[in-house]
C-alpha positions in Angstrom: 5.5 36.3 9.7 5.3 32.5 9.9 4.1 30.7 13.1 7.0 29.1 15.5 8.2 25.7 14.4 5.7 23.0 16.0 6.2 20.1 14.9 8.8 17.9 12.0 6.2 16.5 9.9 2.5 17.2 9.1 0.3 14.5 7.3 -3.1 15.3 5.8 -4.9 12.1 6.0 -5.2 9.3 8.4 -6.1 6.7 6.4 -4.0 3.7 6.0 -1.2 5.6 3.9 -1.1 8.9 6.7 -1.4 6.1 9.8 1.4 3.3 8.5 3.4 7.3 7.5 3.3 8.7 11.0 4.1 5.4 12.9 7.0 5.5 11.0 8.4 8.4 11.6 7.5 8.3 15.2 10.4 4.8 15.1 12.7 7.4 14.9 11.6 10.6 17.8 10.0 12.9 14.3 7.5 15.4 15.7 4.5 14.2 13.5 0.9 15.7 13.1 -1.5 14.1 11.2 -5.0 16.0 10.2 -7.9 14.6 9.2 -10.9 15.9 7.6 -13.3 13.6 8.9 -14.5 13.7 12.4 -14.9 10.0 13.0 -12.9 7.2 11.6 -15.1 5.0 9.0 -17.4 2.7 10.2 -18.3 0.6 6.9 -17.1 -2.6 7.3 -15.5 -3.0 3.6 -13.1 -5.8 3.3 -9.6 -5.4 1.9 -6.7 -8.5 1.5 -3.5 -7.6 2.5 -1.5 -9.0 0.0 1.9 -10.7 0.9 4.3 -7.6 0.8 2.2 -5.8 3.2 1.3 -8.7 5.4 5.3 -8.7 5.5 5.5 -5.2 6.4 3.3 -5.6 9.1 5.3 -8.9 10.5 9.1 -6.4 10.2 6.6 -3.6 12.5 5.3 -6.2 15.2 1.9 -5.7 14.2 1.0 -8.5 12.1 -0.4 -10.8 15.2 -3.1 -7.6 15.7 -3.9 -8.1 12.3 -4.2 -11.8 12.4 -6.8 -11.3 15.2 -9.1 -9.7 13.1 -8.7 -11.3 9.8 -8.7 -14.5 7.4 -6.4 -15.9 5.3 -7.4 -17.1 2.1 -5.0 -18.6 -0.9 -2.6 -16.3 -2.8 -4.0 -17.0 -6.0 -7.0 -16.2 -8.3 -6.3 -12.3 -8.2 -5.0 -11.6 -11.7 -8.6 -10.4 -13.5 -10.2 -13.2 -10.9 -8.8 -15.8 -13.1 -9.2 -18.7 -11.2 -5.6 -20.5 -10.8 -4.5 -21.7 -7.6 -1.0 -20.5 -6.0 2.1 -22.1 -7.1 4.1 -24.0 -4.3 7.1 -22.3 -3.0 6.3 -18.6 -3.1 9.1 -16.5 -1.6 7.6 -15.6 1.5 6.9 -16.7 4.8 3.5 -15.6 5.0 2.1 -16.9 1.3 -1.3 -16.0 2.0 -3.6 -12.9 1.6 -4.9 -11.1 5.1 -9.0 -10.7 4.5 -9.5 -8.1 6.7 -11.8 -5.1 7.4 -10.7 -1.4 6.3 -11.6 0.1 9.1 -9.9 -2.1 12.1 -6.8 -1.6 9.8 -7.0 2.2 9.7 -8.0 1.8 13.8 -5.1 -0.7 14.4 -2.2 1.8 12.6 -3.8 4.6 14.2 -3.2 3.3 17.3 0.4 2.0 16.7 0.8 5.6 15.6 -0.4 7.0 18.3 1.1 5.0 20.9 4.2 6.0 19.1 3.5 9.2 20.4 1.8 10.8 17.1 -0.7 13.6 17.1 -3.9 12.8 15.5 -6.4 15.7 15.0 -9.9 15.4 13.5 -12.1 17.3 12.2 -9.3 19.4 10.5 -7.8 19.6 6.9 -5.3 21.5 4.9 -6.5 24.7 3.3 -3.8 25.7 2.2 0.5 26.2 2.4 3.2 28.1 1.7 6.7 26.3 1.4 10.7 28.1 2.2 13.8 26.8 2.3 13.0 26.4 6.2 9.7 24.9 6.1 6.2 24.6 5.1 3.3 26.7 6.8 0.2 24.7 7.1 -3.2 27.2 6.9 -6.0 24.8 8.8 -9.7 24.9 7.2 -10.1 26.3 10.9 -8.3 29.6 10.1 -5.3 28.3 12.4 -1.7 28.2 11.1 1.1 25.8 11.7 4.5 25.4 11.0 6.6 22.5 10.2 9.4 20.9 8.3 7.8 19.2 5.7 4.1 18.4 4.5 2.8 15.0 3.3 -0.3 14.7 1.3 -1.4 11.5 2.0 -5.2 12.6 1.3 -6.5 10.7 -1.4 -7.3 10.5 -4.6 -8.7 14.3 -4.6 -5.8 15.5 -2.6 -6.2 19.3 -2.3 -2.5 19.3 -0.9 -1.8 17.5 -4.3 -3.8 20.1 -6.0 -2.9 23.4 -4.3 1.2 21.6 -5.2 0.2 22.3 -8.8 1.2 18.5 -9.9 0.2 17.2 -13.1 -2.0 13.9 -12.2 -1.9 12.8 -16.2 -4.0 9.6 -16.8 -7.4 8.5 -18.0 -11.3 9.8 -16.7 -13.3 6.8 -15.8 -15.1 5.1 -18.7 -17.3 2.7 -16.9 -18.6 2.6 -13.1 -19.4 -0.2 -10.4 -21.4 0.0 -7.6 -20.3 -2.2 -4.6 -22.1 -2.5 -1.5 -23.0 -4.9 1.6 -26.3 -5.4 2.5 -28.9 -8.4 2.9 -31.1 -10.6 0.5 -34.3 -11.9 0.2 -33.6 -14.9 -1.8 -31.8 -18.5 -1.1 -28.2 -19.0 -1.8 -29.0 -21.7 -4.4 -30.3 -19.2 -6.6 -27.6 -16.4 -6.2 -24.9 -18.4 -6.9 -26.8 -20.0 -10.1 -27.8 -16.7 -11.1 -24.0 -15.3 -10.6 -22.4 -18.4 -12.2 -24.7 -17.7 -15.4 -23.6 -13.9 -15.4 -19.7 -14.5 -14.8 -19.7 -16.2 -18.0 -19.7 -13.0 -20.0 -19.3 -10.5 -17.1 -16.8 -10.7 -14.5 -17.2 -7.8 -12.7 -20.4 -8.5 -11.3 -21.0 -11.2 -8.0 -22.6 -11.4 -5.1 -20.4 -13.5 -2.2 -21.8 -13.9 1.2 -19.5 -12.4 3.5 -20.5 -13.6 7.1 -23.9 -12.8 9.5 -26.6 -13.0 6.7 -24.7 -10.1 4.8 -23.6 -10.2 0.9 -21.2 -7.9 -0.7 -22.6 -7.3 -4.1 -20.4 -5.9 -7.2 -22.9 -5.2 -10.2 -21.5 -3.0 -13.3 -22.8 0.3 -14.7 -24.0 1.7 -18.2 -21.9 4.6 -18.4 -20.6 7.2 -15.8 -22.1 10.1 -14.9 -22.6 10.1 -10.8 -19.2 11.2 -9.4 -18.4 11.0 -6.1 -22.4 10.9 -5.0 -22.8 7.6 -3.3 -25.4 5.3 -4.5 -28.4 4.3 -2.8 -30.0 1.2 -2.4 -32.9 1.6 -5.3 -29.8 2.2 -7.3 -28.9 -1.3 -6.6 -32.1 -2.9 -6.6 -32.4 -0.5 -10.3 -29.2 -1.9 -11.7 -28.8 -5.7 -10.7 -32.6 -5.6 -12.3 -31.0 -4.6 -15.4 -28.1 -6.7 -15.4 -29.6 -10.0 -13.5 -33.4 -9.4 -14.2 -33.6 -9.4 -10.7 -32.4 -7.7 -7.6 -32.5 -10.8 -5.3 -34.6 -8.6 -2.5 -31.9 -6.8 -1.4 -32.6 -5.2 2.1 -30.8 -3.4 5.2 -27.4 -2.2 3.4 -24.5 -2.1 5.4 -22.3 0.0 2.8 -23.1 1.7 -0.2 -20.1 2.8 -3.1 -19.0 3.3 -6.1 -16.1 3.5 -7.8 -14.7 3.9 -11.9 -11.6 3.0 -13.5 -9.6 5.9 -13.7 -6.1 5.3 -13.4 -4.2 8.4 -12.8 0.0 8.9 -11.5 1.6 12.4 -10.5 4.2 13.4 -12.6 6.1 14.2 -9.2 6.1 12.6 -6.0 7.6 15.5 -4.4 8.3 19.4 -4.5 11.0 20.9 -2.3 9.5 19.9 1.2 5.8 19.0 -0.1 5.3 14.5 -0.6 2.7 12.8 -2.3 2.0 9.4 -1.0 -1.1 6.9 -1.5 -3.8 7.7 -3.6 -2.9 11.4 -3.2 0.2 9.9 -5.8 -1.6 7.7 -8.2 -5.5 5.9 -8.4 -6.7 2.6 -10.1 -9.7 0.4 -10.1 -9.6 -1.8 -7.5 -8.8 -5.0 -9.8 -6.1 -7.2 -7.5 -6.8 -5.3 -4.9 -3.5 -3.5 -4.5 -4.7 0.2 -4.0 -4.1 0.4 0.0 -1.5 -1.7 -0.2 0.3 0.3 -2.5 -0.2 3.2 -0.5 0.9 1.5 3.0 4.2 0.2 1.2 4.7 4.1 -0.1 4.7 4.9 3.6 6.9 2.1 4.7 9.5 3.3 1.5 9.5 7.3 2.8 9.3 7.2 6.1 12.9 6.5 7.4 14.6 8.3 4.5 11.9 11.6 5.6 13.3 11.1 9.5 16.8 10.9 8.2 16.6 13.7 6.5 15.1 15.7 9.2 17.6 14.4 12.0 20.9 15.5 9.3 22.2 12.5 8.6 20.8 11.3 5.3 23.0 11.2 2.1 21.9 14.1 -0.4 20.3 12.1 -2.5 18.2 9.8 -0.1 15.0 11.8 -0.2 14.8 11.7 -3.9 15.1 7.5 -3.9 11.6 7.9 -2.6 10.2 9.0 -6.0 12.7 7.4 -7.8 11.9 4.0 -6.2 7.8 4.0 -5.9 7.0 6.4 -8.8 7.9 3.3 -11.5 6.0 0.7 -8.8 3.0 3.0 -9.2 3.6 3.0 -13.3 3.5 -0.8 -13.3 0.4 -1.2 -10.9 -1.4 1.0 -13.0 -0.7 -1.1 -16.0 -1.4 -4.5 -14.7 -5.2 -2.9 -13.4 -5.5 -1.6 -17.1 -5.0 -4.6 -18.4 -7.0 -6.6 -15.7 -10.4 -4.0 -16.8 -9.6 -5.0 -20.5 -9.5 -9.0 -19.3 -13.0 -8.1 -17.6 -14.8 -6.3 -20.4 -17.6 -8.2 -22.1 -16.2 -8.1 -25.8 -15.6 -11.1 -27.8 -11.7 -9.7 -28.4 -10.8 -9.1 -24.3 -13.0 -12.4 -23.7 -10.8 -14.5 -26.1 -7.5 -12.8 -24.6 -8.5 -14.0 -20.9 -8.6 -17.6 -22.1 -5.6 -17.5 -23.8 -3.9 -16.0 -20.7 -6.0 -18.5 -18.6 -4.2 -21.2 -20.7 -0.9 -19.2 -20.1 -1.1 -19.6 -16.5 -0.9 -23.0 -16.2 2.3 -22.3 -17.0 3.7 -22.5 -13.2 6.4 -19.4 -14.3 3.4 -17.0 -15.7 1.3 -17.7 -12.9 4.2 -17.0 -10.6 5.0 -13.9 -12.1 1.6 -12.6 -12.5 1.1 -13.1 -8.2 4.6 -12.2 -7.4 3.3 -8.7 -9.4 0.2 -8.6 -7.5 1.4 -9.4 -4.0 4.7 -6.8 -4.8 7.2 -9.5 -3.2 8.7 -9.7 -7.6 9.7 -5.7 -6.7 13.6 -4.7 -7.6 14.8 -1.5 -6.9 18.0 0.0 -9.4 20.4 -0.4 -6.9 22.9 -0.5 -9.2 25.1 -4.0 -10.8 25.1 -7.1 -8.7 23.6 -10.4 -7.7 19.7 -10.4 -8.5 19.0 -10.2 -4.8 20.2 -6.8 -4.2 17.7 -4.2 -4.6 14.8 -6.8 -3.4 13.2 -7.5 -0.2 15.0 -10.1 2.1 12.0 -12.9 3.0 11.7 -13.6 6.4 14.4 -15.9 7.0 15.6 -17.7 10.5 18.7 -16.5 12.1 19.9 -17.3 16.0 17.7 -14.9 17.3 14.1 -16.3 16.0 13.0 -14.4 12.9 14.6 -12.0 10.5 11.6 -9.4 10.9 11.4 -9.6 14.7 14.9 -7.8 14.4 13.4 -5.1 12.6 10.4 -3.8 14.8 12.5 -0.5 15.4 13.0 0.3 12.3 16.9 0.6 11.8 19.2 -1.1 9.2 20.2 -4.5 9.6 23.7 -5.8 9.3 23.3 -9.2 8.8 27.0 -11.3 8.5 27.8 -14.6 8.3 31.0 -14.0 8.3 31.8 -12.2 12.1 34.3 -10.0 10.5 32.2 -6.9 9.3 31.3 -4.4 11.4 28.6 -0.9 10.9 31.6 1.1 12.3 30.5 5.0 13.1 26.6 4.1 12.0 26.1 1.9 14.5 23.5 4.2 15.8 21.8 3.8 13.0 22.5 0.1 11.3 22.3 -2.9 14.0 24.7 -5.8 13.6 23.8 -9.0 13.7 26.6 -11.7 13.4 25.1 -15.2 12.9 26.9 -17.8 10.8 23.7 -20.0 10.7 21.5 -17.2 9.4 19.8 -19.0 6.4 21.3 -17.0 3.6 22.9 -18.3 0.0 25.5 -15.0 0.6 27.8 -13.7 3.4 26.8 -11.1 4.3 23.8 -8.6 3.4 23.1 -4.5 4.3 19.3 -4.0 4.9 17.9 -1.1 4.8 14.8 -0.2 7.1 12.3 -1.4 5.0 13.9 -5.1 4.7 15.4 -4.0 1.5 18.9 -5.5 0.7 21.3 -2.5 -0.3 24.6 -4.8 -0.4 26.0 -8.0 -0.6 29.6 -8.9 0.0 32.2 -9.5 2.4 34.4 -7.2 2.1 34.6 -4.4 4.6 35.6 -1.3 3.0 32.9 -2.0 0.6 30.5 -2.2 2.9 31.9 1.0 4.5 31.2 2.8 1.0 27.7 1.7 1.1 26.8 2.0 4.5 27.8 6.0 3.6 25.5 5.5 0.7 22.3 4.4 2.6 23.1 5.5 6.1 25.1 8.9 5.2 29.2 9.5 7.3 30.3 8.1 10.5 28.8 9.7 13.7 32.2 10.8 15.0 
């Protein structure tokens, strides 16, 4: 006999992906319980960039002046296999920068925006196991205690038992070569690092040391092989392997953090099963080249979570769940292949050496070096919406309209009506599509549909057209 309904969602994870998942949901009243295995959040102080799409997504949430506070902008450019070009002028965004920022306070900060939300956080608990029906999903705790739900999310990571006890193929490639990446202290000047790192780079990019504040350097030095798993390093493997690779290991003392990770690159065949979602790295893992890992995961989040609460509040078209894996599971296929080819720009052979300095030459172009950032930062991402101007199926940029900012009209997480013209109107789904008629709005179209996550779904003028496509997005009228 199964447990009593307690709650609309359950996550497994409350990492970025599981935290950015449940404050969404919460935008719209879902019951959401998120579990996680560990009993503490994090502590290491690795930093991450928040690339442009995400800094965006924070900015459309009203979080992004919380992230500000605790992080550093640097240039949008150089991230392509650390090629070294600057930005071009003019990116299509209104925050053109990447957010430096520390893993942990963004884990803490969505936590918290979840929570406030009114999400239930538990630690110190995991998924065991499940059982899905047409109703639900029962949730079997590593406690012994069962739940009941609606649906399940694995948002668990790259080793995701929910993704595991689902039975979904997770086809790609093992690792063939390893990293170790750490923060700790030196024992040496800065002049001779960075001479010592500059004479290295020249045939092997993946390995640096770069002072990152308070006396502490975060140090990247290649591996020989694989063979350690998941078993972090220590610090005499540092000291062992920048002796082998640098001929010395600069004194390093007092580590802060201690990792590794390989380049596998792996993508579930499915993204979801009946009432069981992948999302994160629980859906797909790559080498951290361009750093797009957590931001791909946060932007999977931001994708599912209203078309998850539509479905569970009845109003979502049939089809709306499936956009999810329809939408991310080819954005997941193309980060994959861009960090594949980054790791073959950063091997050591004379045949990937003489590529990167062609493409190096290629990116002076101002269109390649564009479209390579535009691909890193996700802000180049079309969805198949169907025929029509190149703007639909894209993200609107922050624009201005009357009230202030396009993305301050967003913080609840509804669809936006946005119409130049004064004549349109979101008819019986106004409880779930706000209207916004502003003839100054600084668009090059009359009117556009956005959906929740400041995608743009239609463009026109024309009422009943709209009306079709409202029912498309936003399912019938409310009568």
């Amino acid at each position: 006999m199964n447990p009593p309904l307690s709650h609309d969602v359950i996550i497994a994870g409350c990492g970025p992906t599981g935290a950015m998942l449940a404050a969404e949901l919460r935008l719209h009243d879902v019951r959401v319980l998120v579990l996680e295995k560990e009993t503490e959040p994090v502590s290491s102080a690795r930093v991450v960039g928040l690339h442009m799409r995400s800094v965006e997504l924070m900015a459309m949430r009203g979080l992004l002046d919380r992230m500000l506070e605790h992080g550093r902008r640097r240039p949008a450019g150089g991230f392509f296999a650390a090629i070294d070009k600057p930005a071009p002028e003019g990116l299509d965004s209104a925050h053109p920068y990447l957010l430096g920022i520390p893993q942990p306070v963004i884990v803490r900060l969505l936590e918290q925006h979840a929570i406030q939300g009114g999400a239930q956080v538990r630690r110190g608990r995991a998924v065991a196991a499940f059982e899905q029906d047409d109703e639900g999903v029962t949730v079997r705790q590593d406690d012994g205690e069962r739940l009941r739900s609606r649906y399940l999310v694995g948002c668990d990571g790259g080793r995701s038992t929910v993704r595991k006890l689902l039975g979904v193929g997770f086809p790609g490639e093992p690792s063939r070569t390893e990293t170790l990446m750490g923060e700790m202290e030196v024992g040496v000047p800065q002049e001779e690092i960075a001479a010592k790192v500059t004479e290295i780079q020249q045939t092997d990019r993946r390995f640096g040391l770069r002072p990152c504040g308070g006396g502490v350097y975060r140090v990247v030095v290649p591996v020989a092989g694989v063979g350690e798993g998941a078993k972090p390093p220590t610090l005499e493997d540092f000291r062992r392997q920048l002796r082998a690779v640098a001929g010395t290991d600069f004194g390093v003392h007092s580590p802060r953090r201690l990792s590794r990770f390989g380049d596998a690159t792996r993508l579930a065949e499915r993204y979801r099963v009946g009432r069981v979602l992948l999302a994160g790295d629980a859906a797909h893992i790559h080498p951290p080249t361009g750093g797009q890992g957590l931001n791909l995961g946060v932007q999977d989040a931001f994708n599912l979570g209203w078309k998850l609460a539509a479905q569970i509040h009845g109003w979502a078209p049939e089809t709306l769940l499936d956009t999810y894996h329809a939408e991310r599971h080819p954005v997941a296929a193309d980060v994959l292949d861009n960090t594949r080819a980054q790791m073959e720009l950063l091997s050591t052979g004379p045949g990937p050496r003489a590529v990167r300095r062609l493409l190096a030459e290629l990116m002076d172009f101002d269109e390649v070096n564009r479209h390579l950032i535009e691909k890193i930062a996700a802000i180049g991402i079309r969805y198949d919406f169907g025929e029509g101007p190149d703007l639909l199926g894209r993200r609107l940029r922050d624009i201005d309209v009357a009230q202030g900012r396009l993305y301050g009209l967003l913080h609840r997480g509804r669809g936006l009506l946005l119409d130049r013209t004064g004549r349109l109107t979101a008819g019986g789904c106004s409880d779930r599509v706000d209207h916004l008629a502003d003839p100054t709005a600084a668009l090059d179209v009359p009117c556009v549909l956005l959906r929740p996550d400041g995608h743009v779904a239609w463009i026109g003028d024309d009422q009943r057209d709209l009306d079709d496509h409202l029912s498309r997005w936003f399912g019938e009228p409310a009568d």
